[in-house]
mmCIF file as Biopython writes it, N, C-alpha, C and O atoms, coordinates in Angstrom:
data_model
#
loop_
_atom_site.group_PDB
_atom_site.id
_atom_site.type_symbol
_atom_site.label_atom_id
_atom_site.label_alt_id
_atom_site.label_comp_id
_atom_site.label_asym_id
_atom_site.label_entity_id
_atom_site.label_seq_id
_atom_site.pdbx_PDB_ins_code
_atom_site.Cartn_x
_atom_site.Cartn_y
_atom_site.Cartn_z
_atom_site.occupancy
_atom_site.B_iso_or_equiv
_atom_site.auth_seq_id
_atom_site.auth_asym_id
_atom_site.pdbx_PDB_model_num
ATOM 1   N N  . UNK A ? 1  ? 0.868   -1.182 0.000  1.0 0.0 1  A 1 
ATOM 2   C CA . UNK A ? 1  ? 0.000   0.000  0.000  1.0 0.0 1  A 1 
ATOM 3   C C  . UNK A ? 1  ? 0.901   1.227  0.000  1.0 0.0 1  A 1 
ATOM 4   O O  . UNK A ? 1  ? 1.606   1.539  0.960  1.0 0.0 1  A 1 
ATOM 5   N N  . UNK A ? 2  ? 0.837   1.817  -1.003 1.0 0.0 2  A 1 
ATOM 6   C CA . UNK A ? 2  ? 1.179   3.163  -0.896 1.0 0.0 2  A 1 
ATOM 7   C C  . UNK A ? 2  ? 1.097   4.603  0.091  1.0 0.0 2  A 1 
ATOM 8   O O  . UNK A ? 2  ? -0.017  4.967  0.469  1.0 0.0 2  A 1 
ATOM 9   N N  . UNK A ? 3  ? 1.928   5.140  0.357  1.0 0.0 3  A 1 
ATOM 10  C CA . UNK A ? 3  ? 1.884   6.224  1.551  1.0 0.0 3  A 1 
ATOM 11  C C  . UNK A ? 3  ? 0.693   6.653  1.378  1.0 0.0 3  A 1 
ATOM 12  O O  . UNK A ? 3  ? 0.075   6.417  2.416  1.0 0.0 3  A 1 
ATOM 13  N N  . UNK A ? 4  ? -0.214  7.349  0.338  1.0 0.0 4  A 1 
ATOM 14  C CA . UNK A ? 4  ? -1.014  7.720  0.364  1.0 0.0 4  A 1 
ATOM 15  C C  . UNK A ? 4  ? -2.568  7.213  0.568  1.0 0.0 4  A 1 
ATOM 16  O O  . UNK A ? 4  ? -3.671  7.666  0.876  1.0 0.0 4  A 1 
ATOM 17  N N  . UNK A ? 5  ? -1.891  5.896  0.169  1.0 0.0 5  A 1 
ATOM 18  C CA . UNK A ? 5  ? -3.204  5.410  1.040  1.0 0.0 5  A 1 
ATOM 19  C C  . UNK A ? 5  ? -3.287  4.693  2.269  1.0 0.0 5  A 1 
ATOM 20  O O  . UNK A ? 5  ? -4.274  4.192  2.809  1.0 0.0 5  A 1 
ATOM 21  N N  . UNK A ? 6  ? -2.138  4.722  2.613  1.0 0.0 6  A 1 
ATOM 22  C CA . UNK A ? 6  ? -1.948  4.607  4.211  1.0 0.0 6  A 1 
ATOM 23  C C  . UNK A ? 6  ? -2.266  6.028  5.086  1.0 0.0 6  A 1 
ATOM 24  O O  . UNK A ? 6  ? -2.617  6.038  6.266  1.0 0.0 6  A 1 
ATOM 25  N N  . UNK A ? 7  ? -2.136  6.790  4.543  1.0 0.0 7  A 1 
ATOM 26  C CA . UNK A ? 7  ? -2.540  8.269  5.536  1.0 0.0 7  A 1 
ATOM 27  C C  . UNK A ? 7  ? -3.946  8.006  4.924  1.0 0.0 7  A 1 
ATOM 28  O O  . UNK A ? 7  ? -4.806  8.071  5.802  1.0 0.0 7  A 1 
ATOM 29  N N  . UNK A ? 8  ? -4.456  7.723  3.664  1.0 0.0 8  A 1 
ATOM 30  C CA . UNK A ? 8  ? -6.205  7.873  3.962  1.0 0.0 8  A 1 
ATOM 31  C C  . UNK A ? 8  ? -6.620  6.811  4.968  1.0 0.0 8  A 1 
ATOM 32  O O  . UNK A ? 8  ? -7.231  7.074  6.004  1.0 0.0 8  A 1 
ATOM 33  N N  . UNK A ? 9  ? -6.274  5.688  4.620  1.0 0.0 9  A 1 
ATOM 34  C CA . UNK A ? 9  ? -6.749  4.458  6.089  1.0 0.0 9  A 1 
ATOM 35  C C  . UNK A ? 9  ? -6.575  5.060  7.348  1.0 0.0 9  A 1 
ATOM 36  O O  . UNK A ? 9  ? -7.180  4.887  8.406  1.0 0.0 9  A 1 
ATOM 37  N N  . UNK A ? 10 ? -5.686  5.761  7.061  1.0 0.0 10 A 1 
ATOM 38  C CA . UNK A ? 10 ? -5.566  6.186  8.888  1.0 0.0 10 A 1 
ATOM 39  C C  . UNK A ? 10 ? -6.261  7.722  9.613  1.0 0.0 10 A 1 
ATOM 40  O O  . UNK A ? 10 ? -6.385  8.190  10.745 1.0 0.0 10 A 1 
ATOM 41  N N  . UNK A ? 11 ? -6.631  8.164  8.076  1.0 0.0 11 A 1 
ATOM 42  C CA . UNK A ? 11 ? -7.810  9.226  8.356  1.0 0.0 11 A 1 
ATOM 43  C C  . UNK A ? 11 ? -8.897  8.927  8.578  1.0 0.0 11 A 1 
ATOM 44  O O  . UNK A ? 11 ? -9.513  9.324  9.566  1.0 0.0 11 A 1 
ATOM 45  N N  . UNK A ? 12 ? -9.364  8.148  7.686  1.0 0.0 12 A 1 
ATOM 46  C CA . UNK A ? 12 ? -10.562 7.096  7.959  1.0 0.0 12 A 1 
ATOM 47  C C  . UNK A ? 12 ? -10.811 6.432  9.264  1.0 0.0 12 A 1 
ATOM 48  O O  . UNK A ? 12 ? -11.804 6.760  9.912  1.0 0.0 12 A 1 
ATOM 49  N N  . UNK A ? 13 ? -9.997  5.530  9.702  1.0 0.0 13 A 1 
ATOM 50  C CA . UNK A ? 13 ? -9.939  5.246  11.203 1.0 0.0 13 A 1 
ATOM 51  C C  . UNK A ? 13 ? -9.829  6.261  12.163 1.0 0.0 13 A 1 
ATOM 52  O O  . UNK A ? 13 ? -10.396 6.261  13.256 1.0 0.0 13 A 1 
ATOM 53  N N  . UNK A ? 14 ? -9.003  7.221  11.675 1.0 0.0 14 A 1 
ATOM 54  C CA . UNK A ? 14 ? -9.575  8.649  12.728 1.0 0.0 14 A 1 
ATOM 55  C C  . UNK A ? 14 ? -10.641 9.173  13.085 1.0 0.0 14 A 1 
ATOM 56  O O  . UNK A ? 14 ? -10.922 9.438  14.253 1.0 0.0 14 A 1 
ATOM 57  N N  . UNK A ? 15 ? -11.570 9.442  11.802 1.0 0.0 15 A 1 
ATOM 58  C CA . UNK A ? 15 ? -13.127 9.474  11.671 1.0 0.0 15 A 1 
ATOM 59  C C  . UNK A ? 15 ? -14.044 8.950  12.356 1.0 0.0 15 A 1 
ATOM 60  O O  . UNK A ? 15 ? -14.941 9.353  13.097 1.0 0.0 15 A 1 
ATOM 61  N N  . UNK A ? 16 ? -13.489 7.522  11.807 1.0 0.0 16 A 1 
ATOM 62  C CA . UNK A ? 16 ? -14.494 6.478  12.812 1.0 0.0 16 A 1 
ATOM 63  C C  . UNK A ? 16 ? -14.338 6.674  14.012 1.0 0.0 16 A 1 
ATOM 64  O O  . UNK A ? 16 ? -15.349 7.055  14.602 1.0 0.0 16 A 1 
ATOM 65  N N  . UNK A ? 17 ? -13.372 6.544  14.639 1.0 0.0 17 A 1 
ATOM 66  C CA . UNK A ? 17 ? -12.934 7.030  15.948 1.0 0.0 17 A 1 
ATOM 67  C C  . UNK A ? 17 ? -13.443 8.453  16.675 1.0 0.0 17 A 1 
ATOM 68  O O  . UNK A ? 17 ? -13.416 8.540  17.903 1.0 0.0 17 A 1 
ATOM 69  N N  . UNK A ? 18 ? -13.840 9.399  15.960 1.0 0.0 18 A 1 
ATOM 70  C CA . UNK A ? 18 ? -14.097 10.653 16.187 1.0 0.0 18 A 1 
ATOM 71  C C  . UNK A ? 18 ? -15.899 10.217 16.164 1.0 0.0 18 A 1 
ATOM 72  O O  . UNK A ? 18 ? -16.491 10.264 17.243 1.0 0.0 18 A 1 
ATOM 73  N N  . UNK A ? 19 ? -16.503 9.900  15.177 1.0 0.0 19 A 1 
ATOM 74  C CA . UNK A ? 19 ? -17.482 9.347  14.921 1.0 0.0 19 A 1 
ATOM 75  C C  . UNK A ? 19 ? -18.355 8.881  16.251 1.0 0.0 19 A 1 
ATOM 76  O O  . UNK A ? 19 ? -19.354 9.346  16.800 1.0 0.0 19 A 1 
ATOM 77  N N  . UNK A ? 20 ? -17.219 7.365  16.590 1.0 0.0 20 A 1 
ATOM 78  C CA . UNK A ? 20 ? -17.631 7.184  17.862 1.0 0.0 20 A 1 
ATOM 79  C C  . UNK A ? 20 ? -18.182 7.812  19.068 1.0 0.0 20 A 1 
ATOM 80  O O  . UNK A ? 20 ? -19.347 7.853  19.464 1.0 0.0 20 A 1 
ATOM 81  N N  . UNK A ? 21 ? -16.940 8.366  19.645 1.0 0.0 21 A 1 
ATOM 82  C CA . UNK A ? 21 ? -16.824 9.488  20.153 1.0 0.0 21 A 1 
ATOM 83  C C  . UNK A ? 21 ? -17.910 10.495 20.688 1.0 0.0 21 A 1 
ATOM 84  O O  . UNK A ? 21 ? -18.544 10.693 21.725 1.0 0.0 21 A 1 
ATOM 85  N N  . UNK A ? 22 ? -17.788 11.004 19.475 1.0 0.0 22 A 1 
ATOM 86  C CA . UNK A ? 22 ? -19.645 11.677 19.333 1.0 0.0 22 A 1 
ATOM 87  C C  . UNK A ? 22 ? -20.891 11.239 19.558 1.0 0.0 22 A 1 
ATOM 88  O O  . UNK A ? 22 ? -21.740 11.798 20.253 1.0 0.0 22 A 1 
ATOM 89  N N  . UNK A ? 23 ? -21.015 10.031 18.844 1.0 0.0 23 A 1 
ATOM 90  C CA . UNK A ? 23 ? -21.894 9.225  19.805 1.0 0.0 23 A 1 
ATOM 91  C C  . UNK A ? 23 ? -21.816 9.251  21.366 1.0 0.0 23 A 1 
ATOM 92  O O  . UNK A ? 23 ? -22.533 9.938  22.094 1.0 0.0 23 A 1 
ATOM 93  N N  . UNK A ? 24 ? -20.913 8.464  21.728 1.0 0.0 24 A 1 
ATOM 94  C CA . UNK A ? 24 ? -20.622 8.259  23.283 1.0 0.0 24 A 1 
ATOM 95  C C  . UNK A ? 24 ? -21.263 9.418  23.608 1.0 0.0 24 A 1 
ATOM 96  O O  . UNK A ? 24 ? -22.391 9.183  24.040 1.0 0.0 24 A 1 
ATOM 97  N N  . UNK A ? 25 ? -20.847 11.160 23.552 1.0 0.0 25 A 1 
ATOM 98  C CA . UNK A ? 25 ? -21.162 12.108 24.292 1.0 0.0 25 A 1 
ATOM 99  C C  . UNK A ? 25 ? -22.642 12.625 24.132 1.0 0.0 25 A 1 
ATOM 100 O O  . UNK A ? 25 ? -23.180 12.945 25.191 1.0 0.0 25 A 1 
ATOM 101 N N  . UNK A ? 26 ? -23.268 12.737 23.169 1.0 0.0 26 A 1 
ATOM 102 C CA . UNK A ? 26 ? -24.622 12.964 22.566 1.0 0.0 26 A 1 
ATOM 103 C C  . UNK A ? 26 ? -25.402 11.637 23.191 1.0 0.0 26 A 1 
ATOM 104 O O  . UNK A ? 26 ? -26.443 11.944 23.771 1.0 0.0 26 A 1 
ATOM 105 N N  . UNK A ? 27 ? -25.110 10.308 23.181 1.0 0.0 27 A 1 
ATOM 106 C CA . UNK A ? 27 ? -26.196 9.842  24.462 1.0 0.0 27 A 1 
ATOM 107 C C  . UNK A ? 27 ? -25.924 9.824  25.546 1.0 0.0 27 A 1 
ATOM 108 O O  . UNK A ? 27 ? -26.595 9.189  26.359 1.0 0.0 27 A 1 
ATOM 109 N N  . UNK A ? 28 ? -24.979 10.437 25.836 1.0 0.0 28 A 1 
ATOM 110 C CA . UNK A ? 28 ? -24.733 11.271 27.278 1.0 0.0 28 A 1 
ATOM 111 C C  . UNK A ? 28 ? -25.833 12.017 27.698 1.0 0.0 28 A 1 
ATOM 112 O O  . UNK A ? 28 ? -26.714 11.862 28.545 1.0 0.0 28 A 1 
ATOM 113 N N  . UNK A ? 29 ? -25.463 13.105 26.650 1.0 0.0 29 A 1 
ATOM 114 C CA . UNK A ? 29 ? -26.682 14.115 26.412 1.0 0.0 29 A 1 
ATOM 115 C C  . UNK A ? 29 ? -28.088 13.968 26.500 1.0 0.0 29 A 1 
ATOM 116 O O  . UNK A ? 29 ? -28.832 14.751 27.090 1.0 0.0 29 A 1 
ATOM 117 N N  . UNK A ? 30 ? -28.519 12.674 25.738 1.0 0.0 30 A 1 
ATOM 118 C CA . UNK A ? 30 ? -29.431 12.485 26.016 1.0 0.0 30 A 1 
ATOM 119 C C  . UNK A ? 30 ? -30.116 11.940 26.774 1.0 0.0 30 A 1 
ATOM 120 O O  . UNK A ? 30 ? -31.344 12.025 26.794 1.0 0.0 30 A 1 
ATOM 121 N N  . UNK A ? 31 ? -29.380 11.245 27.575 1.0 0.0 31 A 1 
ATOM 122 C CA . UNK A ? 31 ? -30.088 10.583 28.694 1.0 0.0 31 A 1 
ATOM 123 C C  . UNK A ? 31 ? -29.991 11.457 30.099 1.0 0.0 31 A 1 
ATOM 124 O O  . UNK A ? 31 ? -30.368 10.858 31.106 1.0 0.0 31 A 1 
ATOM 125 N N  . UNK A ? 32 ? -29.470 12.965 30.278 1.0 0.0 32 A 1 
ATOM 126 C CA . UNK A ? 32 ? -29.521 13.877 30.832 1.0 0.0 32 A 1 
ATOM 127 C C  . UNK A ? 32 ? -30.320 14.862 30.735 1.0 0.0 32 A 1 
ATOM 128 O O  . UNK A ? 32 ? -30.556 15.491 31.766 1.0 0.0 32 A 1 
ATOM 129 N N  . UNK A ? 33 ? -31.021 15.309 29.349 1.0 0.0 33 A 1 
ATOM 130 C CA . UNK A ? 33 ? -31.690 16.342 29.132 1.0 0.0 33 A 1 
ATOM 131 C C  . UNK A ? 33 ? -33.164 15.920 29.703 1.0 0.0 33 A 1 
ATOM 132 O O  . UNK A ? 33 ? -33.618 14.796 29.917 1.0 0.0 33 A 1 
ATOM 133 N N  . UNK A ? 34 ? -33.752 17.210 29.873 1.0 0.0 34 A 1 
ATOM 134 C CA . UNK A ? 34 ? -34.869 17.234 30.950 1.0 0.0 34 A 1 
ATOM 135 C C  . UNK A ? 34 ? -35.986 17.343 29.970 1.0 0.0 34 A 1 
ATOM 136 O O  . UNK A ? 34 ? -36.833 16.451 29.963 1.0 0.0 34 A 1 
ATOM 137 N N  . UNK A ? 35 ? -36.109 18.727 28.825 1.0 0.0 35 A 1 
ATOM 138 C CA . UNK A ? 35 ? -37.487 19.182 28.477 1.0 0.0 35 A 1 
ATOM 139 C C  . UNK A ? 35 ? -37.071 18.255 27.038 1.0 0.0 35 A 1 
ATOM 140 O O  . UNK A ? 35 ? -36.034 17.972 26.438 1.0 0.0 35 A 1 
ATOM 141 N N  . UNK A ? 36 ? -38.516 17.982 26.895 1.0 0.0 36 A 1 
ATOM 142 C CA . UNK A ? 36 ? -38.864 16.783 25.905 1.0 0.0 36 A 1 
ATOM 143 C C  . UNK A ? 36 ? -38.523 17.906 24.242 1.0 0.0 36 A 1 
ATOM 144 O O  . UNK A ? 36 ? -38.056 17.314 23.269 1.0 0.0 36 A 1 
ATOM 145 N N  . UNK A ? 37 ? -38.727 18.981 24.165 1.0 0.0 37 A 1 
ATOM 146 C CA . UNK A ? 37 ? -38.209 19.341 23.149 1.0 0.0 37 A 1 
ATOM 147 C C  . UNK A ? 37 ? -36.929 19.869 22.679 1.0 0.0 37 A 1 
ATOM 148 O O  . UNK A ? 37 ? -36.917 20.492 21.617 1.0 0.0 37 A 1 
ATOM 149 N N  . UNK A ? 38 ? -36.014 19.719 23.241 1.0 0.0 38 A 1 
ATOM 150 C CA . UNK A ? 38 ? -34.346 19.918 23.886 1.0 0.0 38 A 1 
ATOM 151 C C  . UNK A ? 38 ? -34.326 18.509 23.564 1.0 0.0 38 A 1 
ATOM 152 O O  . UNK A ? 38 ? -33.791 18.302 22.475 1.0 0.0 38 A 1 
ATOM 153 N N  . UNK A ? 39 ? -34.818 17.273 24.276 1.0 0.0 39 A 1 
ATOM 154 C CA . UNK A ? 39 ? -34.711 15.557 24.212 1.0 0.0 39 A 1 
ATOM 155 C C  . UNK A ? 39 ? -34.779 15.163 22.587 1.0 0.0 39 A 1 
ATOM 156 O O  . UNK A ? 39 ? -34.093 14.319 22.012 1.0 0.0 39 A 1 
ATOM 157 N N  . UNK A ? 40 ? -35.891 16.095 21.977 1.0 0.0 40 A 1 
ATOM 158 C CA . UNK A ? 40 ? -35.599 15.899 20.361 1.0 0.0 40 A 1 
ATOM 159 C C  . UNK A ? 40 ? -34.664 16.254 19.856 1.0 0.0 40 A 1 
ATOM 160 O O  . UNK A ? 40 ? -33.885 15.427 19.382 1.0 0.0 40 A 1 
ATOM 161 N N  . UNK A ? 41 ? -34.473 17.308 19.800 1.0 0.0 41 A 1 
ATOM 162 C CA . UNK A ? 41 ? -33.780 18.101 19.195 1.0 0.0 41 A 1 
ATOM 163 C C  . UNK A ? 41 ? -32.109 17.101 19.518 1.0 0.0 41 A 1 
ATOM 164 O O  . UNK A ? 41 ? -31.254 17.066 18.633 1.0 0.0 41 A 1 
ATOM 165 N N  . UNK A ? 42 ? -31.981 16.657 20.353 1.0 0.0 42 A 1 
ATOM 166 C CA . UNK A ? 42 ? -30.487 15.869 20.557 1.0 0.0 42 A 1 
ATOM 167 C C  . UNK A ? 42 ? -30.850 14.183 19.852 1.0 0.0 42 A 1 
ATOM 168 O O  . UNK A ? 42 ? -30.062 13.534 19.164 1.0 0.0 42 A 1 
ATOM 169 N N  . UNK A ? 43 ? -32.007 13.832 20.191 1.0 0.0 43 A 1 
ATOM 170 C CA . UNK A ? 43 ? -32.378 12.453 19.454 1.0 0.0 43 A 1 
ATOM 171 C C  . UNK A ? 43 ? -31.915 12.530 18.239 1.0 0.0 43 A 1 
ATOM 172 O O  . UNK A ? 43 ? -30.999 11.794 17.874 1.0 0.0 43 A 1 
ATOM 173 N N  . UNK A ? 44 ? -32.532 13.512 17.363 1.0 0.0 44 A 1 
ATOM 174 C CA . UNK A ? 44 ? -32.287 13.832 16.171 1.0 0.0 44 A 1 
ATOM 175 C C  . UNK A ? 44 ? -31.113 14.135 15.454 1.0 0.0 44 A 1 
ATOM 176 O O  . UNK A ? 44 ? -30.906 13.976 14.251 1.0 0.0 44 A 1 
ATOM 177 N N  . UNK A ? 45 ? -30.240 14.668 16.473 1.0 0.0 45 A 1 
ATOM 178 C CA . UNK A ? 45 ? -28.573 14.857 16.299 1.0 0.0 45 A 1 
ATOM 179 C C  . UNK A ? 45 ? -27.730 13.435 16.499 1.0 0.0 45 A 1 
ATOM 180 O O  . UNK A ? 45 ? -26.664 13.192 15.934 1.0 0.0 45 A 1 
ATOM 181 N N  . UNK A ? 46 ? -28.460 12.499 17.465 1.0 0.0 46 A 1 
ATOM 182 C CA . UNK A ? 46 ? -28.376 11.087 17.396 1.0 0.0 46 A 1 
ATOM 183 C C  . UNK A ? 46 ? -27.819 10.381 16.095 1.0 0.0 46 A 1 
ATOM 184 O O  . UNK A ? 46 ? -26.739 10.008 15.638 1.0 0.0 46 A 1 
ATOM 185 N N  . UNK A ? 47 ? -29.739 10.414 15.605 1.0 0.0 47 A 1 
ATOM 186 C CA . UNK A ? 47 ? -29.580 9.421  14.671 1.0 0.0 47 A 1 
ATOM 187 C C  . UNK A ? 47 ? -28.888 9.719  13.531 1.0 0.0 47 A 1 
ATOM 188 O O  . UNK A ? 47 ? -28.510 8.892  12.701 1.0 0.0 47 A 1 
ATOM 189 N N  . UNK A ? 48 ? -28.677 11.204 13.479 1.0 0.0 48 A 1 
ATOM 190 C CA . UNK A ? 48 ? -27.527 11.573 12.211 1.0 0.0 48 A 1 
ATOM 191 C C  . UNK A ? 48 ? -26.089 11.264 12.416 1.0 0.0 48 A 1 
ATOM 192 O O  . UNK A ? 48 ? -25.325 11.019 11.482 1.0 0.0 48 A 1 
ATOM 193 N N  . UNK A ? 49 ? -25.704 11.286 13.811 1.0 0.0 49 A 1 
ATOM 194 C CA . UNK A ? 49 ? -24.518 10.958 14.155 1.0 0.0 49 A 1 
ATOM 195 C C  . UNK A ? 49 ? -24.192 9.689  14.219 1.0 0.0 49 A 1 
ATOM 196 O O  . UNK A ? 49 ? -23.011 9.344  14.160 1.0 0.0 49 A 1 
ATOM 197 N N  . UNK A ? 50 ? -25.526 8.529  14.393 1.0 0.0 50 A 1 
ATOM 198 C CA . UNK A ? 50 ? -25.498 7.076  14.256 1.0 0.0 50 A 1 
ATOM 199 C C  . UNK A ? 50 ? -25.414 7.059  12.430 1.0 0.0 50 A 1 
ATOM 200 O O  . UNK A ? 50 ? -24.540 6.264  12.086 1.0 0.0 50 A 1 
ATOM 201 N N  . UNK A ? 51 ? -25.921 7.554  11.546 1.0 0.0 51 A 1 
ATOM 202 C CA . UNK A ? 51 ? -25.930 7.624  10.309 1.0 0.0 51 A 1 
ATOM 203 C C  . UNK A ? 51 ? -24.583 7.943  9.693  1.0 0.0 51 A 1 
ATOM 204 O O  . UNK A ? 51 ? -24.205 7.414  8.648  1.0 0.0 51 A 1 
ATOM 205 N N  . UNK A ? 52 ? -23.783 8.937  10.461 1.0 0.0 52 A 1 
ATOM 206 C CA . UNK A ? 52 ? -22.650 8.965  10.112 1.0 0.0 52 A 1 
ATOM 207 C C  . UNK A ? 52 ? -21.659 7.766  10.705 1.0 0.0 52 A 1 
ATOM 208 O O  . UNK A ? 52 ? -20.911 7.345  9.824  1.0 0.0 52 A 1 
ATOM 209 N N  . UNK A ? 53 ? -21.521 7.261  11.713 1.0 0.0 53 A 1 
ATOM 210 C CA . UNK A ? 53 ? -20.997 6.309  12.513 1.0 0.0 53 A 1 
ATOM 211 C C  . UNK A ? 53 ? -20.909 4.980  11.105 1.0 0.0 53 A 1 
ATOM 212 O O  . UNK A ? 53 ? -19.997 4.213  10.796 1.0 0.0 53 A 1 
ATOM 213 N N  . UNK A ? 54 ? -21.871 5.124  10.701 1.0 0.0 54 A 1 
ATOM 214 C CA . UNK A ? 54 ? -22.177 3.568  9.569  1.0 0.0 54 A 1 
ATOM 215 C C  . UNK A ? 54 ? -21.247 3.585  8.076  1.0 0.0 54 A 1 
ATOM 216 O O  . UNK A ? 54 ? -20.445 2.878  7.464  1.0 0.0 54 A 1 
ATOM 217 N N  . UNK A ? 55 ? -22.107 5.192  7.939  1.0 0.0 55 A 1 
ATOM 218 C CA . UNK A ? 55 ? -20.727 5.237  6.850  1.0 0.0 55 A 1 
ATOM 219 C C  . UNK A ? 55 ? -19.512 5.616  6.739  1.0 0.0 55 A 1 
ATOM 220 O O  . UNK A ? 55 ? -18.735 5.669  5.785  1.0 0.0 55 A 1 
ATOM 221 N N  . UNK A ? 56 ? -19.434 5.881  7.863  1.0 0.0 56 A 1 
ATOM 222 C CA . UNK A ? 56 ? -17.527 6.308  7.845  1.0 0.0 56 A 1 
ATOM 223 C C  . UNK A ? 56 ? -17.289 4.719  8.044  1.0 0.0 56 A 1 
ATOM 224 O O  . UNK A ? 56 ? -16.499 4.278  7.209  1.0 0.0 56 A 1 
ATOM 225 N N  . UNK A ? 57 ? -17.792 3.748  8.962  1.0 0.0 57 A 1 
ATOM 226 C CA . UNK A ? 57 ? -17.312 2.373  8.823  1.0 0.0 57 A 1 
ATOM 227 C C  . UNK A ? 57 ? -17.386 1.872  7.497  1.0 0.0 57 A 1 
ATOM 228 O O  . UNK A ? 57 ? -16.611 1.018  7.067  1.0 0.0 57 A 1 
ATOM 229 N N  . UNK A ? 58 ? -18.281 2.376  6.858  1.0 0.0 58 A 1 
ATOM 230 C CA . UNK A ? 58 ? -18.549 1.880  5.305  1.0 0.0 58 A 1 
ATOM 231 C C  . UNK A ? 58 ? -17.517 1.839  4.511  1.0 0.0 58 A 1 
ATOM 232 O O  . UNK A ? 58 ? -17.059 0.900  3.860  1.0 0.0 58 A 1 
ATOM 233 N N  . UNK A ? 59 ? -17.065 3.303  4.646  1.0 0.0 59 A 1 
ATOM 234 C CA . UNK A ? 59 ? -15.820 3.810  3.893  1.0 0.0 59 A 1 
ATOM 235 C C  . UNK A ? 59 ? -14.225 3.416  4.496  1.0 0.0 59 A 1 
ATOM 236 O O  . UNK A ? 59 ? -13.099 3.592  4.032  1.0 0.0 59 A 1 
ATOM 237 N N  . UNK A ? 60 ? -14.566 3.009  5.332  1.0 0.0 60 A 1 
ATOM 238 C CA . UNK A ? 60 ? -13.097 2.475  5.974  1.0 0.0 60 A 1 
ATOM 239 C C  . UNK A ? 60 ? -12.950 0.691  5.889  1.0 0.0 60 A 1 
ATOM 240 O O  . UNK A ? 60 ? -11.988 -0.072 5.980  1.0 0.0 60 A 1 
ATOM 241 N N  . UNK A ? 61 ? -14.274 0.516  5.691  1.0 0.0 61 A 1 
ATOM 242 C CA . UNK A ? 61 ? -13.982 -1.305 5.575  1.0 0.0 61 A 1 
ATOM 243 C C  . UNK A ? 61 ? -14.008 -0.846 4.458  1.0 0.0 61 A 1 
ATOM 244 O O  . UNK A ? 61 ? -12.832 -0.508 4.322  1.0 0.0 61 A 1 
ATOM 245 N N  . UNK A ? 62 ? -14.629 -0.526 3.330  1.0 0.0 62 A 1 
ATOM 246 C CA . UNK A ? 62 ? -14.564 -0.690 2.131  1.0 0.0 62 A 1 
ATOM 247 C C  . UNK A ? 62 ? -13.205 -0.075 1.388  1.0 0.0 62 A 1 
ATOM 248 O O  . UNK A ? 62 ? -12.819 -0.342 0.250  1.0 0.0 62 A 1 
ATOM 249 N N  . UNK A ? 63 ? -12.872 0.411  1.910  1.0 0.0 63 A 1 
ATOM 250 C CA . UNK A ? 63 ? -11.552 1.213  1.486  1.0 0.0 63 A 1 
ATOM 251 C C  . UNK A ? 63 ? -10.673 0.194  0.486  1.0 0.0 63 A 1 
ATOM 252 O O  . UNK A ? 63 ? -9.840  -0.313 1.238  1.0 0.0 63 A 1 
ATOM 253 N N  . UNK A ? 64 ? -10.522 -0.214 -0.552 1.0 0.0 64 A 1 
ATOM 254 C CA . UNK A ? 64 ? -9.380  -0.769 -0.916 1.0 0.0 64 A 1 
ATOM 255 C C  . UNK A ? 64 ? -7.975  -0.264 -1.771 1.0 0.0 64 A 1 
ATOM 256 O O  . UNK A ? 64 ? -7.825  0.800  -2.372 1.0 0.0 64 A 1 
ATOM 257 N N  . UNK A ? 65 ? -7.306  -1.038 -1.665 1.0 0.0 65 A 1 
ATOM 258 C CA . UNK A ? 65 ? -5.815  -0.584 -1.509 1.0 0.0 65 A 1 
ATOM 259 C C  . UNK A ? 65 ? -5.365  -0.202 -3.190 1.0 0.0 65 A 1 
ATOM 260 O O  . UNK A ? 65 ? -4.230  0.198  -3.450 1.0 0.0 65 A 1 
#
């Protein structure tokens, strides 16, 4: 594998990693927040952040060399 696509694999795994991350803290968030429309408003930041979580894995398993 070429340097350059060794720094994208390893951006990619950064992502995912960051990805994660975000998750972890946002259902933090949500299982703390009090008023039910504040509780959406982070649900909703959720499932986009679970949406991103899938395809950055997408793009990092799929990645080929």
């Amino acid at each position: 594998m070429g340097d350059s696509n060794k720094n994208i694999k390893r951006e990619l795994n950064l992502a995912v990693k960051n990805a994660l991350h975000a998750q972890e803290y946002i259902n933090l968030a949500l299982n703390t927040v009090e008023k039910n429309e504040n509780k959406q408003l982070i649900q909703n930041t959720l499932n986009n952040i679970n949406k991103s979580v899938d395809m950055t894995k997408t793009s990092f398993y799929g990645f080929k060399e």
